[in-house]
C-alpha positions in Angstrom: 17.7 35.8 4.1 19.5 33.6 1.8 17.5 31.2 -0.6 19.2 28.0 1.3 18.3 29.5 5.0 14.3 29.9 3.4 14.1 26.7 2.3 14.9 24.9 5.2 13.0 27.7 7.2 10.1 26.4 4.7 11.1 22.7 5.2 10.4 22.9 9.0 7.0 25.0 8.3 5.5 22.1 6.2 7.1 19.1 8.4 4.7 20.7 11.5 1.8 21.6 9.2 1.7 17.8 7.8 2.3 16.7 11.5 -0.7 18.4 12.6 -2.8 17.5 9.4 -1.7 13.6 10.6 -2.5 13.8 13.9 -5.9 15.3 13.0 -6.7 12.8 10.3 -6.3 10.0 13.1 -8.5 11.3 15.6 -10.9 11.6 12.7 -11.1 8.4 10.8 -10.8 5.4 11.7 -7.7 3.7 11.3 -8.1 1.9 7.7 -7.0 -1.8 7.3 -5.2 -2.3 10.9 -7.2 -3.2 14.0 -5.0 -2.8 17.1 -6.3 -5.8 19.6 -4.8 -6.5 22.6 -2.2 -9.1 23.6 -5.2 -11.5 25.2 -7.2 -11.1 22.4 -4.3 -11.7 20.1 -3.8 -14.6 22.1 -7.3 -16.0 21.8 -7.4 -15.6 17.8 -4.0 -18.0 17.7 -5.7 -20.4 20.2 -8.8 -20.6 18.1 -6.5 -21.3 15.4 -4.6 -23.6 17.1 -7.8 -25.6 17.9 -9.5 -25.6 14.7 -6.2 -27.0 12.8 -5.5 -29.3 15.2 -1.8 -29.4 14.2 1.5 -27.9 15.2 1.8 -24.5 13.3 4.5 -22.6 13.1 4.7 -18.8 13.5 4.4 -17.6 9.9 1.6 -20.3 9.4 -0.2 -18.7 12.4 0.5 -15.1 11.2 -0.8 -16.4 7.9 -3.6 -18.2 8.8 -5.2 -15.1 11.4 -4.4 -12.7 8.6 -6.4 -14.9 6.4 -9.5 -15.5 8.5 -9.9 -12.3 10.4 -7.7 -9.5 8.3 -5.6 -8.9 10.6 -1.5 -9.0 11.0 0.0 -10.0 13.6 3.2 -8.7 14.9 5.1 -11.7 14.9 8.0 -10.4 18.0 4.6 -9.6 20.0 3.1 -13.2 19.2 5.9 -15.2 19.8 6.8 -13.2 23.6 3.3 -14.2 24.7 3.2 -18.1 23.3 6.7 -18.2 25.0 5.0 -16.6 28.3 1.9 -19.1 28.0 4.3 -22.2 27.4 6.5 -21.5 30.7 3.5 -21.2 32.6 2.6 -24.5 31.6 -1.3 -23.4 30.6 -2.8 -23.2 26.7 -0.3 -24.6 24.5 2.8 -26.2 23.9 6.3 -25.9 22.0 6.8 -28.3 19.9 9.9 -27.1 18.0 11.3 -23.7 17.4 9.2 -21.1 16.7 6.3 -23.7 16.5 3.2 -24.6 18.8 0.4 -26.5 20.0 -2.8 -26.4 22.0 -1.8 -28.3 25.2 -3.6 -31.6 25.9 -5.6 -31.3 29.0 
């Protein structure tokens, strides 16, 4: 075996061995720094936010501002699909420009 056929032999080797040390590691430990929510409750933080302001924000200030108060980022694609969704139904909140929102008035 040629020295260029072993190394990529060895290559492919340590690419599954760190695969399978990562894949342990996150079924051991909990993930560090990033806390996976879901959509609603994603939903609920930038309400809260929302209310408590009692402003129009924009996206990055909302992204900003729930990083800020409860560690957590936001992913912004995620956020803005489920404002959109909450705005067409007509319930929650508002659009009061692009990329920018408000608690509805009841």
């Amino acid at each position: 075996m040629e020295t260029k056929e072993l190394a990529l032999l060895l290559r492919v080797l340590l690419k599954a061995q760190v695969g399978a040390i990562n894949k342990y590691l996150k079924e051991v430990e909990p993930s560090e720094g990033k806390k996976k929510l879901s959509s609603t409750s994603q939903i609920k933080l930038v309400l809260d936010v929302l209310k408590s302001v009692g402003r129009p924000m924009h996206l990055t200030e909302i992204i900003n501002e729930v990083r800020e108060r409860h560690g957590l980022t936001l992913d912004r694609d995620s956020l803005a699909s489920g404002l959109s969704k909450k705005v067409q139904k007509g319930v929650m909140c508002i659009r009061t420009a692009p990329s920018t929102f408000a608690l509805k008035k009841d």
